[in-house]
C-alpha positions as protocol buffer text, in pm:
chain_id: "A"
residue {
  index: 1
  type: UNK
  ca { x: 8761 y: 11011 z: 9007 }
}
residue {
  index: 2
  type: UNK
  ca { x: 9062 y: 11111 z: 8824 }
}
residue {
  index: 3
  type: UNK
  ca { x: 9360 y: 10853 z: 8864 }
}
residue {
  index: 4
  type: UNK
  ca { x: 9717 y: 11011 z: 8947 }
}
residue {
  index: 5
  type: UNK
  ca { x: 10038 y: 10965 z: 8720 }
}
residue {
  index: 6
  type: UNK
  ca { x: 10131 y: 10773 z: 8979 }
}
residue {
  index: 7
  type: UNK
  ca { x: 9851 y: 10511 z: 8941 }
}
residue {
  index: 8
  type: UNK
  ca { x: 9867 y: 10475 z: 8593 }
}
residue {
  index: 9
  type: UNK
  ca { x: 10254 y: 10403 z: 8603 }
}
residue {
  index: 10
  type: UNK
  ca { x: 10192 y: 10122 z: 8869 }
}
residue {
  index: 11
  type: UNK
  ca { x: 9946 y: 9939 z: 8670 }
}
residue {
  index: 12
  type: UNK
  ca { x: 10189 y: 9981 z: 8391 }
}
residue {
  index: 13
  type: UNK
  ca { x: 10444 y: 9813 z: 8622 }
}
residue {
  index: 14
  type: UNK
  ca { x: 10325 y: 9530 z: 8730 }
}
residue {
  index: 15
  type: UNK
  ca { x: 10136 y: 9536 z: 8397 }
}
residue {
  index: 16
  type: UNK
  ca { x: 10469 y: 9462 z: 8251 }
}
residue {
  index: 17
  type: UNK
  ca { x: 10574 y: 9213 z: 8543 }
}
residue {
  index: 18
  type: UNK
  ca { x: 10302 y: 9027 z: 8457 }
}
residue {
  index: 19
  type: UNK
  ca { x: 10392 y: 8949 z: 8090 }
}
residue {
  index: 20
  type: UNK
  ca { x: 10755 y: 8801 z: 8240 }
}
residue {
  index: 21
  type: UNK
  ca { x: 10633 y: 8496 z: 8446 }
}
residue {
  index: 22
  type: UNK
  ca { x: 10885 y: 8565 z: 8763 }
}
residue {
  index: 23
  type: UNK
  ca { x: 11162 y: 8686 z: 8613 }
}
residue {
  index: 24
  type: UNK
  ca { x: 11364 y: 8930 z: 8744 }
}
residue {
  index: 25
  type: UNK
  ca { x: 11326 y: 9296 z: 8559 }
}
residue {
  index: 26
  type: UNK
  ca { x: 11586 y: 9543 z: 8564 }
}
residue {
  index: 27
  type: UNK
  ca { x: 11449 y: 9893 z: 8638 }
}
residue {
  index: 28
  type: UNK
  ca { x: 11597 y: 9992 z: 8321 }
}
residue {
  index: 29
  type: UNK
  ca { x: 11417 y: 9806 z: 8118 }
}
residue {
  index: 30
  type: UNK
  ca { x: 11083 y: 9871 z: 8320 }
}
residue {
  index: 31
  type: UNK
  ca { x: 11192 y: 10219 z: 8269 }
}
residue {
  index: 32
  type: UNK
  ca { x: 11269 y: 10179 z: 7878 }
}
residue {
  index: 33
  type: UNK
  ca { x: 10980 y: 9972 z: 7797 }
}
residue {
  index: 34
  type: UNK
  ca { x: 10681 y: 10151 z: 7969 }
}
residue {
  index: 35
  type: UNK
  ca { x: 10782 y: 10479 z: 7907 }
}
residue {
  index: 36
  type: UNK
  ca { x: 10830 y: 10576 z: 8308 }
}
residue {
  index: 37
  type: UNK
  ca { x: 11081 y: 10786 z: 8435 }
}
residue {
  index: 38
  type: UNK
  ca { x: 11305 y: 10600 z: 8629 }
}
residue {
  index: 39
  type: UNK
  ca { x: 11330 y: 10811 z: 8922 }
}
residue {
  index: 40
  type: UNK
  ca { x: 10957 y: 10787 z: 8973 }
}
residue {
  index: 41
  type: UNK
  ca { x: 10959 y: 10430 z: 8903 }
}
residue {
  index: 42
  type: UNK
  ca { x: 11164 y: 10360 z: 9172 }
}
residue {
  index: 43
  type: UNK
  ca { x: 10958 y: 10583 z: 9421 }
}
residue {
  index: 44
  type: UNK
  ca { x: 10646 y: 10351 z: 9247 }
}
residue {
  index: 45
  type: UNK
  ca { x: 10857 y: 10047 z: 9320 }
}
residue {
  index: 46
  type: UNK
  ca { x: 10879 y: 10123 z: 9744 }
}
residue {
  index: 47
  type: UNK
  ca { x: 10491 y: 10153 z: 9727 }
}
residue {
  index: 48
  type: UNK
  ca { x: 10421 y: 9845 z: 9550 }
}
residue {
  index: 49
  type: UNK
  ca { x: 10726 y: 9651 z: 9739 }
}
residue {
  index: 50
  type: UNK
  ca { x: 10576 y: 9782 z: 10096 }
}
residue {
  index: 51
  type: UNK
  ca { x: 10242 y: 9643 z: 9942 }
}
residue {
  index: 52
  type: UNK
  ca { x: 10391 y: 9357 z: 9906 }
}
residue {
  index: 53
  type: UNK
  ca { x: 10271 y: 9309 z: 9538 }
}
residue {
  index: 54
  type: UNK
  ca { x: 10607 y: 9291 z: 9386 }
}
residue {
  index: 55
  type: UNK
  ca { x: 10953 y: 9221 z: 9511 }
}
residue {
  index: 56
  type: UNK
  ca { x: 11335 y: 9332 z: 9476 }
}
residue {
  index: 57
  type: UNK
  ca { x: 11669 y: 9168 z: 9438 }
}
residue {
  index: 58
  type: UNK
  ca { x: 11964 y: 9387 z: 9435 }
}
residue {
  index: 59
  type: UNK
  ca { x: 12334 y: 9256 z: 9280 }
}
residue {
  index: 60
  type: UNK
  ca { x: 12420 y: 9170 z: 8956 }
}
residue {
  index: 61
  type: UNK
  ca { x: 12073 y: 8945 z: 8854 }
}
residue {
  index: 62
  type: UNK
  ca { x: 11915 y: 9216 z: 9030 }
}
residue {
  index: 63
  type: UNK
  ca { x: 11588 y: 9388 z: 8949 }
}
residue {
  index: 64
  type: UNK
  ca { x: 11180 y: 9354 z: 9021 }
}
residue {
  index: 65
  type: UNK
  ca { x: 10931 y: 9080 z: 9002 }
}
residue {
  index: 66
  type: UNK
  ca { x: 10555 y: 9013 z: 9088 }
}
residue {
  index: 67
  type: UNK
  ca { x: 10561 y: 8930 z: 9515 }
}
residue {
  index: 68
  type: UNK
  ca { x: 10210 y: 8704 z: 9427 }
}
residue {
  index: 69
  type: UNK
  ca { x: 10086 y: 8550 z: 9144 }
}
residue {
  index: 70
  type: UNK
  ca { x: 9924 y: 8772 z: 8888 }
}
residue {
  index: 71
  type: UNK
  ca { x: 9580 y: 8611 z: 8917 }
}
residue {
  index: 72
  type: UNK
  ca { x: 9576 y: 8744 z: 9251 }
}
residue {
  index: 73
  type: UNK
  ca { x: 9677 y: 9102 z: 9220 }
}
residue {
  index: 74
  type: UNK
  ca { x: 9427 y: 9317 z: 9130 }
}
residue {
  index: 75
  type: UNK
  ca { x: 9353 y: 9646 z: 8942 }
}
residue {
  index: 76
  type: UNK
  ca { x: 9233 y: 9790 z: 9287 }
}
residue {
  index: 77
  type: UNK
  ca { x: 9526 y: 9623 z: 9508 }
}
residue {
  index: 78
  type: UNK
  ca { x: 9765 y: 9843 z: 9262 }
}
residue {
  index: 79
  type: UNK
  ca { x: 9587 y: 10137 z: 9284 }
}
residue {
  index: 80
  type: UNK
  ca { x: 9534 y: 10140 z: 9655 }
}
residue {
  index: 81
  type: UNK
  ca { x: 9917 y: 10073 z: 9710 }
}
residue {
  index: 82
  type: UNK
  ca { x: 9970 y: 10428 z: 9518 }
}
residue {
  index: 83
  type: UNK
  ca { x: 9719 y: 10563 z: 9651 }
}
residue {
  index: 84
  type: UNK
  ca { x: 9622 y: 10476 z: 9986 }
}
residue {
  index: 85
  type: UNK
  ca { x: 9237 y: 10502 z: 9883 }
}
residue {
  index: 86
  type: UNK
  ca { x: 8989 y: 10537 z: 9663 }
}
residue {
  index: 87
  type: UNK
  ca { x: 8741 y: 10836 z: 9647 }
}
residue {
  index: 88
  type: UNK
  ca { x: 8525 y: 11092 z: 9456 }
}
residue {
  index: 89
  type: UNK
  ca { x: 8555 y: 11376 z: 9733 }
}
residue {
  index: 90
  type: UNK
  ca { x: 8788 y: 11432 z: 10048 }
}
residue {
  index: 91
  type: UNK
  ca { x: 8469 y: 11341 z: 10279 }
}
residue {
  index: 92
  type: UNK
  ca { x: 8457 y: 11012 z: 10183 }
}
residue {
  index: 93
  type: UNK
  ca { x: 8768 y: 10984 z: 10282 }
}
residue {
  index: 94
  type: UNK
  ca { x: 8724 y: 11224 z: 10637 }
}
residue {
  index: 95
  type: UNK
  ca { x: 8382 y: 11264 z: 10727 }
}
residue {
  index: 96
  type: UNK
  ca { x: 8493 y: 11575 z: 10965 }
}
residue {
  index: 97
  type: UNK
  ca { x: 8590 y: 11715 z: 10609 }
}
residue {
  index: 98
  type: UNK
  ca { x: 8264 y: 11790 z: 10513 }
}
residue {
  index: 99
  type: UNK
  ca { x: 8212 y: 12134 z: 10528 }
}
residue {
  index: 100
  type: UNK
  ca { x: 7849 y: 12092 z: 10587 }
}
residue {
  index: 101
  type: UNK
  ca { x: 7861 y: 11818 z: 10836 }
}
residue {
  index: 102
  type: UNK
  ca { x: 7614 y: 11638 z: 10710 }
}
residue {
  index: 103
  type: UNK
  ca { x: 7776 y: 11291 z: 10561 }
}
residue {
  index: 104
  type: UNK
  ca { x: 7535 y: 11062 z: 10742 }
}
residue {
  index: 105
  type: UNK
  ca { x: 7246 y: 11215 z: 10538 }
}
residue {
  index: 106
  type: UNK
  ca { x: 7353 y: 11387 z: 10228 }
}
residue {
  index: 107
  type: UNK
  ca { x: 7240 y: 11292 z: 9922 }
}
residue {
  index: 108
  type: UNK
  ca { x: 7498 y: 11399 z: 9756 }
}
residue {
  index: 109
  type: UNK
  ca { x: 7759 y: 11167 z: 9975 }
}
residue {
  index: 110
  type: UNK
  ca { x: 7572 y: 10886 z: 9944 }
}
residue {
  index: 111
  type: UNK
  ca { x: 7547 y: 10912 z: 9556 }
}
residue {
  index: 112
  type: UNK
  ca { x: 7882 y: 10944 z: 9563 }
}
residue {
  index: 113
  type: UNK
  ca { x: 7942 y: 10638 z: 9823 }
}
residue {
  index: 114
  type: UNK
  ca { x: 7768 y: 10420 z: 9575 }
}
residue {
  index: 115
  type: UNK
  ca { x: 7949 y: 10566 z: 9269 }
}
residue {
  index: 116
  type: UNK
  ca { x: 8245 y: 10482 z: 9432 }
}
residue {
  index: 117
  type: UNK
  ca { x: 8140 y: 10102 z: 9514 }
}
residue {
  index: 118
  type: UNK
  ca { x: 8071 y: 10046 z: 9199 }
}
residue {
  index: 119
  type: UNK
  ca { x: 8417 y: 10190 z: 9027 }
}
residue {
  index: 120
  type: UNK
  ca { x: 8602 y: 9975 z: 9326 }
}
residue {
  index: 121
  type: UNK
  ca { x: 8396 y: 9670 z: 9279 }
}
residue {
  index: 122
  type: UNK
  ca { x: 8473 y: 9683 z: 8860 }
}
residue {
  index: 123
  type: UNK
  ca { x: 8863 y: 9737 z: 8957 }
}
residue {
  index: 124
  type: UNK
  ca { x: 8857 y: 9435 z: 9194 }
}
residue {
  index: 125
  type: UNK
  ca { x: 8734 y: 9258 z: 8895 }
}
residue {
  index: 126
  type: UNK
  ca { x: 9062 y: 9291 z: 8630 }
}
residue {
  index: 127
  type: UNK
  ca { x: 9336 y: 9087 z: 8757 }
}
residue {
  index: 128
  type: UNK
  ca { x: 9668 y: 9101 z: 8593 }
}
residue {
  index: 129
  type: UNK
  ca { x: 9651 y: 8788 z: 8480 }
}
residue {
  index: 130
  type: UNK
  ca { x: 9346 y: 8901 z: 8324 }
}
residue {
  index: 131
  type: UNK
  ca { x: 9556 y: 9157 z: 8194 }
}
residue {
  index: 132
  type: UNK
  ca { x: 9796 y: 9032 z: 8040 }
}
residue {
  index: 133
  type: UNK
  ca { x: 9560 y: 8845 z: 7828 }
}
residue {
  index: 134
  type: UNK
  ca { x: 9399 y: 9154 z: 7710 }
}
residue {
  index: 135
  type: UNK
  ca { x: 9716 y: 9348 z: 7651 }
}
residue {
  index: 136
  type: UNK
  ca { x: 9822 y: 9128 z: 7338 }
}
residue {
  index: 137
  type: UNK
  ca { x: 10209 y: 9217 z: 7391 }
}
């Protein structure tokens, strides 16, 4: 499994909402700070705002903050905002996908079914909270 850009900028995000305990954050200094483009930060933002794991105020105090309390967002809740799923291979995913047809029984799917319930399980684990704690900024 190979996270996208995309992925790794979100955790960044809210990464970095985390450390500011409700504040609002301008995108600026989002932008600035973790090293994100801020035209694809903003695209990030409408994922993790239709999520519902952060939130936006526009005007002059304007900017981002955390929707929920960063004990209760997790790695996986991030990642599944961005990405709509988690898999090894498009036929976990779509079963018709499977060019063999063969998903209920293939060893090779089911390897990969477990794989994948264990990476899920460990990202459930790391809240930002968590995080934050670990990031020693």
């Amino acid at each position: 499994m190979r996270l996208t850009q995309a992925s790794d900028y979100a955790l960044r995000i809210v990464l970095h909402l985390s450390r500011k305990k409700g504040e609002m954050v301008e995108a600026d200094a989002i932008s600035e700070a973790e090293k994100i483009p801020k035209r694809f930060l903003l695209k990030i933002c409408r994922d993790l705002i239709k999520a519902g794991i952060i939130e936006s105020s526009r005007g002059k105090n304007g900017g981002y903050s955390l929707a929920k309390s960063p004990e209760s967002i997790t790695m996986k809740d991030v990642i599944l905002a961005v990405e709509g799923t988690m898999a090894l291979t498009r036929c976990q995913i779509d079963p018709a996908a499977c060019n063999k047809n063969a998903t209920g029984y293939c060893a090779v799917h089911r390897a990969f079914c477990s794989v994948m319930d264990v990476v899920s399980r460990e990202f459930e684990k790391y809240d930002f909270a968590t995080l934050a704690k670990m990031d020693g900024n």
